[in-house]
PDB file of N, CA, C and O in Angstrom, chain B, residues numbered from 101:
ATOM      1  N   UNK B 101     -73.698  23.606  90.246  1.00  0.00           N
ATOM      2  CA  UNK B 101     -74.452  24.610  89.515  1.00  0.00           C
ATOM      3  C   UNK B 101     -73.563  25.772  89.104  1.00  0.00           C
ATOM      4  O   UNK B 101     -73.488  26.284  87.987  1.00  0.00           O
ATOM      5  N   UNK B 102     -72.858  26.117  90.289  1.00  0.00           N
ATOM      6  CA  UNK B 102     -71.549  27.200  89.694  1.00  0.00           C
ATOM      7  C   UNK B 102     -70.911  26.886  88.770  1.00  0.00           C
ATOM      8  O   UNK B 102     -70.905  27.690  87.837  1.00  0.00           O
ATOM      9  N   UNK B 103     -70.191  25.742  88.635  1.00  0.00           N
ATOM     10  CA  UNK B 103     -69.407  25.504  87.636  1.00  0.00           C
ATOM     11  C   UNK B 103     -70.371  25.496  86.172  1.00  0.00           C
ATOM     12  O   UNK B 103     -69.888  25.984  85.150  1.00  0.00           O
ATOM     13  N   UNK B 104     -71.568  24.985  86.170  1.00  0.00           N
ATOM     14  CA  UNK B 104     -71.724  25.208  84.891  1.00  0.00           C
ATOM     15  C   UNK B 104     -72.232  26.448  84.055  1.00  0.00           C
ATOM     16  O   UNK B 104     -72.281  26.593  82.834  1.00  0.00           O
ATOM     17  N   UNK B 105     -72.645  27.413  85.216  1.00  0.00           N
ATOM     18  CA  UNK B 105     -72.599  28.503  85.217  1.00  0.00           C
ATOM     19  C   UNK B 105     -71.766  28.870  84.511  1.00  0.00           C
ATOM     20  O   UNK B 105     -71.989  29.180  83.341  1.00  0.00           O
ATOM     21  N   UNK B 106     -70.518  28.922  85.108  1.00  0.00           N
ATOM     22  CA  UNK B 106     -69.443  29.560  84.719  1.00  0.00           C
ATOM     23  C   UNK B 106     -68.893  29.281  83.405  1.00  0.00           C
ATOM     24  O   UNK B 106     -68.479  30.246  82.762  1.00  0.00           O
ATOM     25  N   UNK B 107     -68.794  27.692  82.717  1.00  0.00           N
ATOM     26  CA  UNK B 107     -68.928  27.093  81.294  1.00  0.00           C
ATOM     27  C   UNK B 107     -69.865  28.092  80.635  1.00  0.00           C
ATOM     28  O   UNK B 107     -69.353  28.799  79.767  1.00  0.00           O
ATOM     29  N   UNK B 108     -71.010  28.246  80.876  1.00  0.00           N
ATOM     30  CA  UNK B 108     -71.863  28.683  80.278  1.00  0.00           C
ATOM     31  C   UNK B 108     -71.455  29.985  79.630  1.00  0.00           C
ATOM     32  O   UNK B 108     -71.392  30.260  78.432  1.00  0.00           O
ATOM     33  N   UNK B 109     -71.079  31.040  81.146  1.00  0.00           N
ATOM     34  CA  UNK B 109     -70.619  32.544  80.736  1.00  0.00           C
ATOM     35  C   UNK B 109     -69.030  32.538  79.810  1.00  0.00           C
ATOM     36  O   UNK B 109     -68.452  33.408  79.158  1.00  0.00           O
ATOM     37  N   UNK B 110     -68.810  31.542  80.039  1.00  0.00           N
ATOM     38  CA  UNK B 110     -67.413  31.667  79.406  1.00  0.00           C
ATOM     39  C   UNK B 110     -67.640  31.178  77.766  1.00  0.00           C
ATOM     40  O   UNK B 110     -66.974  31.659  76.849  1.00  0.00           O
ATOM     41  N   UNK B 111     -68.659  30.177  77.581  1.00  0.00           N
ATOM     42  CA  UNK B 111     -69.100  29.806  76.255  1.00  0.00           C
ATOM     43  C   UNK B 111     -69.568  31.172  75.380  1.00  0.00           C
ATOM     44  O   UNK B 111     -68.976  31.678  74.426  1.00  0.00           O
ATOM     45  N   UNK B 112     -70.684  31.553  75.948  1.00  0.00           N
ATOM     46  CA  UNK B 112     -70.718  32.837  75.215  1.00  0.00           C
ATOM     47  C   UNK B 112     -70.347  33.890  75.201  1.00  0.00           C
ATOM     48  O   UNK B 112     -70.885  34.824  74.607  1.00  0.00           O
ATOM     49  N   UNK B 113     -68.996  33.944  76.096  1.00  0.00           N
ATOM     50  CA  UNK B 113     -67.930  35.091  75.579  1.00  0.00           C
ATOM     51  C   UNK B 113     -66.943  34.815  74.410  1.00  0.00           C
ATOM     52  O   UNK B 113     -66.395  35.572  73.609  1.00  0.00           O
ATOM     53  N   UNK B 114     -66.892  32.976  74.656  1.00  0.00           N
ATOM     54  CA  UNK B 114     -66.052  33.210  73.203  1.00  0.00           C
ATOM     55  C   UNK B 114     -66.638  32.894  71.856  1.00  0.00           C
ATOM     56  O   UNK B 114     -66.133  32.597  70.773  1.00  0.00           O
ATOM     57  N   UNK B 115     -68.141  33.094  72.373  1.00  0.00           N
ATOM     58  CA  UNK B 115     -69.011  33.276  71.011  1.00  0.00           C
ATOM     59  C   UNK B 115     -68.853  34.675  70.377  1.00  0.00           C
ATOM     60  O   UNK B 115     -68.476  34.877  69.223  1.00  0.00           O
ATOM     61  N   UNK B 116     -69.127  35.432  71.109  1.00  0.00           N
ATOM     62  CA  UNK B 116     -68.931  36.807  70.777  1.00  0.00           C
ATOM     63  C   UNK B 116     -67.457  37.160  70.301  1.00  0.00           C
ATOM     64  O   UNK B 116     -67.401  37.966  69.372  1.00  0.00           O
ATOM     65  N   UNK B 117     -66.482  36.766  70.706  1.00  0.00           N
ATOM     66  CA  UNK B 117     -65.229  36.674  70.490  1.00  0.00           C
ATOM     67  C   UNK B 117     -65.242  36.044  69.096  1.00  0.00           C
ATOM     68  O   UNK B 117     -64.661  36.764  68.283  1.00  0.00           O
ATOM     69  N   UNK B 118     -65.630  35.149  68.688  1.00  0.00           N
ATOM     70  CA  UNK B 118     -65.378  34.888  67.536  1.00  0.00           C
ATOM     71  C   UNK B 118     -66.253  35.399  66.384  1.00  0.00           C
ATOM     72  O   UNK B 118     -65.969  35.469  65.188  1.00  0.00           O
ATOM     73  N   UNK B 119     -67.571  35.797  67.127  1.00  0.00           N
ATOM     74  CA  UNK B 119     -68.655  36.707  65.741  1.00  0.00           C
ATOM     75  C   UNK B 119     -67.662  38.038  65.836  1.00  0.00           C
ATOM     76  O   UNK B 119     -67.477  38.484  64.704  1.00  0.00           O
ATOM     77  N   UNK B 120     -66.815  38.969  67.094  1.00  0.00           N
ATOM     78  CA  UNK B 120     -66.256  39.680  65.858  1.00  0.00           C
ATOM     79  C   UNK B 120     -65.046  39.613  65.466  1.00  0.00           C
ATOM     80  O   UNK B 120     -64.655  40.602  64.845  1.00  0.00           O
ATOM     81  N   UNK B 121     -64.022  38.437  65.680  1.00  0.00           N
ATOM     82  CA  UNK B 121     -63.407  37.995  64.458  1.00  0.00           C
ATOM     83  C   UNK B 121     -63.861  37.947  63.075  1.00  0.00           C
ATOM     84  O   UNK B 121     -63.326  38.318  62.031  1.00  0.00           O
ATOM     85  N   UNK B 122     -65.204  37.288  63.377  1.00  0.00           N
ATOM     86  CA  UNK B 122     -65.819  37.417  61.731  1.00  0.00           C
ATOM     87  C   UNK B 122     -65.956  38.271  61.254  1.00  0.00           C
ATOM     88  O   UNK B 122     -65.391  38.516  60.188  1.00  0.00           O
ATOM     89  N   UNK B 123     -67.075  39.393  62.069  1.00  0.00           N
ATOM     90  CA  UNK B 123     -67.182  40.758  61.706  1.00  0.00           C
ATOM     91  C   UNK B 123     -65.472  41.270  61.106  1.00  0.00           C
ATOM     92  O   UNK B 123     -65.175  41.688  59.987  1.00  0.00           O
ATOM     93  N   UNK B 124     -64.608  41.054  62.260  1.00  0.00           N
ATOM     94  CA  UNK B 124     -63.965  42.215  61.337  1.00  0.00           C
ATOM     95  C   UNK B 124     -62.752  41.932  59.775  1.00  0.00           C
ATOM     96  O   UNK B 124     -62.014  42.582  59.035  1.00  0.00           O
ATOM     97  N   UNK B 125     -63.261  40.416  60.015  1.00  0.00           N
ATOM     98  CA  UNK B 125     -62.685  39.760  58.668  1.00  0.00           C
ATOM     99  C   UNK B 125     -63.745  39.899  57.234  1.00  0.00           C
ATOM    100  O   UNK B 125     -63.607  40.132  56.033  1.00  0.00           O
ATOM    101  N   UNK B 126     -64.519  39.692  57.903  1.00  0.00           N
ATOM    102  CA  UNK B 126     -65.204  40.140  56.373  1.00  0.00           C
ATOM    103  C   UNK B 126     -65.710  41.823  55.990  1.00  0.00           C
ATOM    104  O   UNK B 126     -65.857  42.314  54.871  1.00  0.00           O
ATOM    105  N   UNK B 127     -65.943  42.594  57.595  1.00  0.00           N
ATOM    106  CA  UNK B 127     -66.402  43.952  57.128  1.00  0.00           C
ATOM    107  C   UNK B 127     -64.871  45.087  57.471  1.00  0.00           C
ATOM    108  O   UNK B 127     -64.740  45.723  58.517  1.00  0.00           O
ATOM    109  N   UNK B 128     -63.940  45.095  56.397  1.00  0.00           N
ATOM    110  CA  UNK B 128     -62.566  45.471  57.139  1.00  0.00           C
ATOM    111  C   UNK B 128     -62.949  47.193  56.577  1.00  0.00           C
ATOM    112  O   UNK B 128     -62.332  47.939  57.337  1.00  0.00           O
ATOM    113  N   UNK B 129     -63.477  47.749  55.877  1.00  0.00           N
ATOM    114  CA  UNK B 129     -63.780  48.858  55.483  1.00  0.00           C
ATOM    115  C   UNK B 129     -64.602  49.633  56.210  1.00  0.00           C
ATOM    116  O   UNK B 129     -64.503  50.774  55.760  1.00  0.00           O
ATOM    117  N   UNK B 130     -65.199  49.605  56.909  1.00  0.00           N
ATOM    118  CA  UNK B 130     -66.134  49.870  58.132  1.00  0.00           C
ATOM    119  C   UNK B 130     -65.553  50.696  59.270  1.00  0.00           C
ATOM    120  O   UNK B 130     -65.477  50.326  60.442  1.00  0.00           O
ATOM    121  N   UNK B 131     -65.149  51.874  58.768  1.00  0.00           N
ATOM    122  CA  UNK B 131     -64.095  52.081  59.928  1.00  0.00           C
ATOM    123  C   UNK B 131     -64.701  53.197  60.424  1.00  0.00           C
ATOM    124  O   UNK B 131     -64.356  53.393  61.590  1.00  0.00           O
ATOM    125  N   UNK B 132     -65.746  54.299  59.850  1.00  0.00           N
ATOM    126  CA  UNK B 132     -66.602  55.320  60.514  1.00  0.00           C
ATOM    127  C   UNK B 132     -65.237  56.303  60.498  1.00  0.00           C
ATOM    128  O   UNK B 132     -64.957  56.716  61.623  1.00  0.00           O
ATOM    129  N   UNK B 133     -64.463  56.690  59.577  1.00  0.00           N
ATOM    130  CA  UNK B 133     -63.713  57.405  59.069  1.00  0.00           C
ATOM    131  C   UNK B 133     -62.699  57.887  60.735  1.00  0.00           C
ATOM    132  O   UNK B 133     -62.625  59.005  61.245  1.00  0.00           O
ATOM    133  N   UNK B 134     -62.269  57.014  61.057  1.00  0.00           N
ATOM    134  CA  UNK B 134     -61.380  56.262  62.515  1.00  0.00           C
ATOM    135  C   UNK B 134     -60.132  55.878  62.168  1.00  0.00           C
ATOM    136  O   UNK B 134     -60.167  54.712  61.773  1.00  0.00           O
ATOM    137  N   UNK B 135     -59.318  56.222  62.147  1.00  0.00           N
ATOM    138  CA  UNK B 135     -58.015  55.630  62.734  1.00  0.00           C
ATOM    139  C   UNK B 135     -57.904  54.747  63.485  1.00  0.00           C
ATOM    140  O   UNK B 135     -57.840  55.319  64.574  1.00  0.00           O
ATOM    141  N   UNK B 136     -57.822  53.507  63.690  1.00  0.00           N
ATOM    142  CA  UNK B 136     -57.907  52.314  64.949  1.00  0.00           C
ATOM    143  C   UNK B 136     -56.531  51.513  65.051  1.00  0.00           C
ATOM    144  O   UNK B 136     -56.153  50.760  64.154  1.00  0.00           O
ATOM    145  N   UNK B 137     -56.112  51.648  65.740  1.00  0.00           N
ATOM    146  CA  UNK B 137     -54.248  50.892  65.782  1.00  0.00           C
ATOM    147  C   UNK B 137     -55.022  49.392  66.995  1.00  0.00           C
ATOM    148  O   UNK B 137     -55.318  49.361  68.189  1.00  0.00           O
ATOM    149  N   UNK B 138     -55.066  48.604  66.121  1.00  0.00           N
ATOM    150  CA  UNK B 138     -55.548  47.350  67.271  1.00  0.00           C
ATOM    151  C   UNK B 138     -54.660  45.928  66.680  1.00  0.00           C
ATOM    152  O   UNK B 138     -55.042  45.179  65.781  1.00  0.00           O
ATOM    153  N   UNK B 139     -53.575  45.836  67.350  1.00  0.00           N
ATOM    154  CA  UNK B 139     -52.939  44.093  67.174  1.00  0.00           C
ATOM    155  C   UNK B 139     -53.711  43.298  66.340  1.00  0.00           C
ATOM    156  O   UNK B 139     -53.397  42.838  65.243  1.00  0.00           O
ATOM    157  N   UNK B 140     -55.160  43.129  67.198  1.00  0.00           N
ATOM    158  CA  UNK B 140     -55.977  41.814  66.856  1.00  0.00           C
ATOM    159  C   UNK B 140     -56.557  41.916  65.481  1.00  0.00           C
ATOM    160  O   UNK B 140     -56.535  40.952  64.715  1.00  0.00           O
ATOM    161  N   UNK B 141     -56.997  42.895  65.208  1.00  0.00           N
ATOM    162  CA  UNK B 141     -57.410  43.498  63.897  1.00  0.00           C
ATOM    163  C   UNK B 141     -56.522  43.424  62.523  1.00  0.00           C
ATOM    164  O   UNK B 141     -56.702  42.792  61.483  1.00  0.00           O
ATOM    165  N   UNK B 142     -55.467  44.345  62.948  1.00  0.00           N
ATOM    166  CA  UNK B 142     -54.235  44.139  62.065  1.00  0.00           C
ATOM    167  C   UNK B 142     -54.079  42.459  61.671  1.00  0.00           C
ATOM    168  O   UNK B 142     -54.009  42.168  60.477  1.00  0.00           O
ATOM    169  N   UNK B 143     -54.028  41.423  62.659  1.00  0.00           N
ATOM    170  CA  UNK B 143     -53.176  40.339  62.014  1.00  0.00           C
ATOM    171  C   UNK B 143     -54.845  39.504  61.884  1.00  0.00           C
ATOM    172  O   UNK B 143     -54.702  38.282  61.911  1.00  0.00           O
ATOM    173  N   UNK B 144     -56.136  39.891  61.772  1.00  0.00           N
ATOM    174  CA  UNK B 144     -56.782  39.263  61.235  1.00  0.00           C
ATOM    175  C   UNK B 144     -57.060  39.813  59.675  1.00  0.00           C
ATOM    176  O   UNK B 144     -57.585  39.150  58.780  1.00  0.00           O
ATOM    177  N   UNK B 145     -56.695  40.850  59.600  1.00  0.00           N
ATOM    178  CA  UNK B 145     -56.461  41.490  58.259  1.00  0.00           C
ATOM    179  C   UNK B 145     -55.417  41.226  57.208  1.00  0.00           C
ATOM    180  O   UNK B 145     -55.493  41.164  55.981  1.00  0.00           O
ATOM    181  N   UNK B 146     -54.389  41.085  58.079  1.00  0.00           N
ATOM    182  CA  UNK B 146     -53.181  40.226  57.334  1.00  0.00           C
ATOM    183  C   UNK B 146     -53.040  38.676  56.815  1.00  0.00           C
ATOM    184  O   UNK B 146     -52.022  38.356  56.201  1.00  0.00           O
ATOM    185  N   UNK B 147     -54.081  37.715  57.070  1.00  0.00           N
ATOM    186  CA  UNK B 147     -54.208  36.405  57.236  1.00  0.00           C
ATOM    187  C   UNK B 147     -54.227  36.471  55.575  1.00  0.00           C
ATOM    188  O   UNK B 147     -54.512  37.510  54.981  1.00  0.00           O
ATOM    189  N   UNK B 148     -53.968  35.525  55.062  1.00  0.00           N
ATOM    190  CA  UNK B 148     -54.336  34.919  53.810  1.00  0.00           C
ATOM    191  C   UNK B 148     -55.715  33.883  54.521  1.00  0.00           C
ATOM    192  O   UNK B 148     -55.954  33.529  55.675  1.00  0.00           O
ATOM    193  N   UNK B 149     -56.555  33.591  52.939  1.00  0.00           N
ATOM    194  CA  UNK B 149     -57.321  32.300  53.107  1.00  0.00           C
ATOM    195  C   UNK B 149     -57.150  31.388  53.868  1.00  0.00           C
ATOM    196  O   UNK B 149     -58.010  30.900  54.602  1.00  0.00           O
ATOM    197  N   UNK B 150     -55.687  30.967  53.745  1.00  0.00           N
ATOM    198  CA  UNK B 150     -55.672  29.699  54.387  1.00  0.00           C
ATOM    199  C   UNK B 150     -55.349  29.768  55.988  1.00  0.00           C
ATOM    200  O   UNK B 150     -55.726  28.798  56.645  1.00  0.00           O
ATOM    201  N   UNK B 151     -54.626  30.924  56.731  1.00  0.00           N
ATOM    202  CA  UNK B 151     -54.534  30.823  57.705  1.00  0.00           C
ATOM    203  C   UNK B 151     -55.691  31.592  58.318  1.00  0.00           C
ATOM    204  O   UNK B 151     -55.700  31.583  59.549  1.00  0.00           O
ATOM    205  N   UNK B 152     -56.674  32.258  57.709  1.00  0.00           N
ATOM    206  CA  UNK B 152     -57.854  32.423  58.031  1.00  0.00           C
ATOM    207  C   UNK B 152     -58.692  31.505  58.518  1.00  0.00           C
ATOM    208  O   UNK B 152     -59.222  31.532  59.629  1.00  0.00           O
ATOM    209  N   UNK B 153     -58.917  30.005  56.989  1.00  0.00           N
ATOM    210  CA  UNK B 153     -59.891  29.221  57.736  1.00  0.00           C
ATOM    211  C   UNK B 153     -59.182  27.817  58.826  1.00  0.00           C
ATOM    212  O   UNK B 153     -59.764  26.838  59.292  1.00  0.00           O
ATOM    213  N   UNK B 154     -57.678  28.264  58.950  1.00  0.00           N
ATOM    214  CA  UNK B 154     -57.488  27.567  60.055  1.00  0.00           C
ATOM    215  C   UNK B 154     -57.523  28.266  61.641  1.00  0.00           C
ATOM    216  O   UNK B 154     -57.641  27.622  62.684  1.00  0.00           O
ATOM    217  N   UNK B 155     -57.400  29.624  61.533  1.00  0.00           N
ATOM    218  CA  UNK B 155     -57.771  30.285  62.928  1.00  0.00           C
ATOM    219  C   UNK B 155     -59.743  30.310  62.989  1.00  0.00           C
ATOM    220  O   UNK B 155     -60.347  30.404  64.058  1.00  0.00           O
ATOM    221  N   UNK B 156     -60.293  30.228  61.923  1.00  0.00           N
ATOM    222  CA  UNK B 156     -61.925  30.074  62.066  1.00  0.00           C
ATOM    223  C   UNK B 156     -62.070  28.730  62.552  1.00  0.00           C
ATOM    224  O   UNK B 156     -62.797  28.579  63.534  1.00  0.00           O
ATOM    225  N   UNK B 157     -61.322  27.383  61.872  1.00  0.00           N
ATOM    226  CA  UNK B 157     -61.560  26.465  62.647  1.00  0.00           C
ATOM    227  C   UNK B 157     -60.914  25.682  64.059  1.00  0.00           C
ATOM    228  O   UNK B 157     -61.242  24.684  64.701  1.00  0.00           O
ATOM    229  N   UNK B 158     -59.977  26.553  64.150  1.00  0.00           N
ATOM    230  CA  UNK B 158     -59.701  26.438  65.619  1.00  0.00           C
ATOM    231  C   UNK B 158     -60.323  26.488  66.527  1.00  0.00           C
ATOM    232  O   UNK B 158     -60.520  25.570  67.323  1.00  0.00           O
ATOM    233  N   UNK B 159     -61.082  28.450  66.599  1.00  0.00           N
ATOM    234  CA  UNK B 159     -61.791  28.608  67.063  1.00  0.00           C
ATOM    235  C   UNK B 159     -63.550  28.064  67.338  1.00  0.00           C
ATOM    236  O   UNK B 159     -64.212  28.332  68.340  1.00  0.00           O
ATOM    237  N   UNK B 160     -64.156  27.001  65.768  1.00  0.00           N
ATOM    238  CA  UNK B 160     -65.116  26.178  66.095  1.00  0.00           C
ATOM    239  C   UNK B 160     -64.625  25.146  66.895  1.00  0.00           C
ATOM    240  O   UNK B 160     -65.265  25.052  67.942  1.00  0.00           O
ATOM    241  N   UNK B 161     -63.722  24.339  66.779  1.00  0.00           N
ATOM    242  CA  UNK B 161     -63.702  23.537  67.509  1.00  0.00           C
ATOM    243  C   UNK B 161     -63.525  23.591  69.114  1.00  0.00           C
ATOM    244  O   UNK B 161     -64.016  22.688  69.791  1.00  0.00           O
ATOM    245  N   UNK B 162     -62.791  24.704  69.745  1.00  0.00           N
ATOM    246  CA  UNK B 162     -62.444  25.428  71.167  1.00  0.00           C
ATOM    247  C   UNK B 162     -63.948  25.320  71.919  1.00  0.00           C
ATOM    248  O   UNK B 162     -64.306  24.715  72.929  1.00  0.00           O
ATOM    249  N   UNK B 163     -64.827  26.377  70.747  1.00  0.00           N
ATOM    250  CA  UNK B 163     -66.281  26.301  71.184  1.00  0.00           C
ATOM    251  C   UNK B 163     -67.098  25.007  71.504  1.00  0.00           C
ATOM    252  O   UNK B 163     -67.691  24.833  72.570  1.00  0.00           O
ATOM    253  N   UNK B 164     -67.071  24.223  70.589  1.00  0.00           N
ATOM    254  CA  UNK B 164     -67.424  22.915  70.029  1.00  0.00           C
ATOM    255  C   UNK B 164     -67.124  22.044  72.045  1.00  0.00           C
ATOM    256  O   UNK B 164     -67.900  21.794  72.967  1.00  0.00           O
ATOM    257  N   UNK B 165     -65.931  21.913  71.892  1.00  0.00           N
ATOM    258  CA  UNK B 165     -65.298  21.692  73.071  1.00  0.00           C
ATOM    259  C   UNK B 165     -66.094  21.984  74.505  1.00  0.00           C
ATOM    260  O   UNK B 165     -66.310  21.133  75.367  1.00  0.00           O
ATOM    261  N   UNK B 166     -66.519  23.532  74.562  1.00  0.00           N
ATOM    262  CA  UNK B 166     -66.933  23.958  75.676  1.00  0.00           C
ATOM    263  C   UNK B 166     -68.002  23.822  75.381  1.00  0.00           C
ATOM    264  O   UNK B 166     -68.461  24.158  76.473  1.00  0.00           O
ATOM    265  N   UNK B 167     -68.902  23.590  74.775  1.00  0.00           N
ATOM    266  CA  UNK B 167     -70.557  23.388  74.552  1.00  0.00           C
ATOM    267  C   UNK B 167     -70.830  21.723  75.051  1.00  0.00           C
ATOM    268  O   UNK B 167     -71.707  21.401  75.852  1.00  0.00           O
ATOM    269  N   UNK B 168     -69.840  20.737  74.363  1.00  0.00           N
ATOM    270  CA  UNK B 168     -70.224  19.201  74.752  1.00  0.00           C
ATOM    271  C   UNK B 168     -69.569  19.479  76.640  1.00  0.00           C
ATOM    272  O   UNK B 168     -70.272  19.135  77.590  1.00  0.00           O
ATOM    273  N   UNK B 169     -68.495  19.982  76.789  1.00  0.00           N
ATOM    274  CA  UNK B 169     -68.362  19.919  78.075  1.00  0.00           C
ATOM    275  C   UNK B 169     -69.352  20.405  79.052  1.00  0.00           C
ATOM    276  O   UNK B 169     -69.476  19.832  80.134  1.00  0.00           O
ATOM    277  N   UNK B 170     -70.164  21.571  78.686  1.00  0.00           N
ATOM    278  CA  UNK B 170     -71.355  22.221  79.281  1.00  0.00           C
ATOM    279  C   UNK B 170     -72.529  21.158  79.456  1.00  0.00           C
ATOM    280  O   UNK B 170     -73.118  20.927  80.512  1.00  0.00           O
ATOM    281  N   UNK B 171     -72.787  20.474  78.060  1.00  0.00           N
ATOM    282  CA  UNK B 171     -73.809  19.352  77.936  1.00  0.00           C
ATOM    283  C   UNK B 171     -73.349  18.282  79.092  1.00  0.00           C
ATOM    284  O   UNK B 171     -74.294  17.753  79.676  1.00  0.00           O
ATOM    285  N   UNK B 172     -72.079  17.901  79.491  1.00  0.00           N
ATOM    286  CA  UNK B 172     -71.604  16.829  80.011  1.00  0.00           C
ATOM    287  C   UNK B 172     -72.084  17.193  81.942  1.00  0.00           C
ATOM    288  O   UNK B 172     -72.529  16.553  82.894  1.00  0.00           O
ATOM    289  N   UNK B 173     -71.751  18.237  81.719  1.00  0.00           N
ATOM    290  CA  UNK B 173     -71.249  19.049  83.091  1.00  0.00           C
ATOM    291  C   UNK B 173     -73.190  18.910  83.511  1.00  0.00           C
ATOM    292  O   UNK B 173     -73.483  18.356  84.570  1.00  0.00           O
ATOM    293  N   UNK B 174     -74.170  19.375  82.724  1.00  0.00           N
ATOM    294  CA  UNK B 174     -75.271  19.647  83.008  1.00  0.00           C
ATOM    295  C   UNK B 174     -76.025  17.949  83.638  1.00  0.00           C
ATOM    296  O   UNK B 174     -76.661  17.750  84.673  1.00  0.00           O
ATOM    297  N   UNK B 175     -75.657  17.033  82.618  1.00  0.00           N
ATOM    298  CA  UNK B 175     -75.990  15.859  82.958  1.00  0.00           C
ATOM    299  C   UNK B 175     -76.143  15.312  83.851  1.00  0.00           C
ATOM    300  O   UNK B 175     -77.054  14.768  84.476  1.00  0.00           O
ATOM    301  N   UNK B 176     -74.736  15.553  83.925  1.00  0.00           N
ATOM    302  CA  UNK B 176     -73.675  14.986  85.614  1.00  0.00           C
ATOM    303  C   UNK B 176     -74.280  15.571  87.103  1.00  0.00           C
ATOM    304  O   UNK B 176     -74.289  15.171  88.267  1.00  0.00           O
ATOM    305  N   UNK B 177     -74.735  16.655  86.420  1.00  0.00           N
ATOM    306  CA  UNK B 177     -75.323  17.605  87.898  1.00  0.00           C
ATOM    307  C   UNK B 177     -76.942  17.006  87.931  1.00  0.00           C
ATOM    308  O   UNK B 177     -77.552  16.866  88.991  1.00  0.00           O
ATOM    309  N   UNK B 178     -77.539  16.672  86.557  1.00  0.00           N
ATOM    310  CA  UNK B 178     -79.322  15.906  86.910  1.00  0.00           C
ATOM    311  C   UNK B 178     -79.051  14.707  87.106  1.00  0.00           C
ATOM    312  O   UNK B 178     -80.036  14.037  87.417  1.00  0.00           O
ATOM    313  N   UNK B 179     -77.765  13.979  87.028  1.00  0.00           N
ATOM    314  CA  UNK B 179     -77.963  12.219  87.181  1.00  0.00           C
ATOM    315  C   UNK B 179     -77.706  12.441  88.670  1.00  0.00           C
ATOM    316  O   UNK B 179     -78.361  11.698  89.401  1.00  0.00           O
ATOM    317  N   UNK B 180     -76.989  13.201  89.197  1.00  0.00           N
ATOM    318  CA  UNK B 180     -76.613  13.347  90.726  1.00  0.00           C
ATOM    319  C   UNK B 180     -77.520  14.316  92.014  1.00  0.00           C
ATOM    320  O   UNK B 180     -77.107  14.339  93.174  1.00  0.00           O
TER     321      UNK B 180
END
C-alpha cells in the first residue's frame, strides 16, 4: 500500500511539474512587473519549437510511465 502511495504522490508532483513548464512556456509575459533570475525558466524560454515539443514529450511519456506502473502496482496489491 506504501509503495503505491508513494507512485501516486510522486505522479502528481510531476504533473504539476510539467503544467508549469507549460504555464511558463506559453504565458512568458506574466511577470507582475518582477525581475525573476530562474535557470528553469530561462532555458524553457530559450527552446525553439522543436526542442520544446521534444522536452513536452519526454516529459508525457516519464508520466505515461508512472501512471501504467501505478495501474500495475495497484493490481498486483488486489490480485494478492
Amino acid at each position: 500500500f506504501s509503495i503505491q502511495q508513494t507512485i501516486s504522490i510522486y505522479n502528481n508532483w510531476w504533473l504539476a511539474a510539467w503544467s508549469d513548464d507549460e504555464n511558463r512556456r506559453h504565458h512568458q509575459n506574466l511577470t507582475n512587473c518582477m525581475v525573476t533570475q530562474d535557470k528553469k525558466i530561462d532555458t524553457i524560454y530559450q527552446m525553439n519549437d522543436i526542442e520544446w515539443y521534444t522536452h513536452r514529450d519526454r516529459r508525457f511519456y516519464i508520466f505515461y510511465g508512472w501512471f501504467v506502473n501505478e495501474i500495475l502496482v495497484a493490481f498486483s496489491i488486489f490480485l494478492y
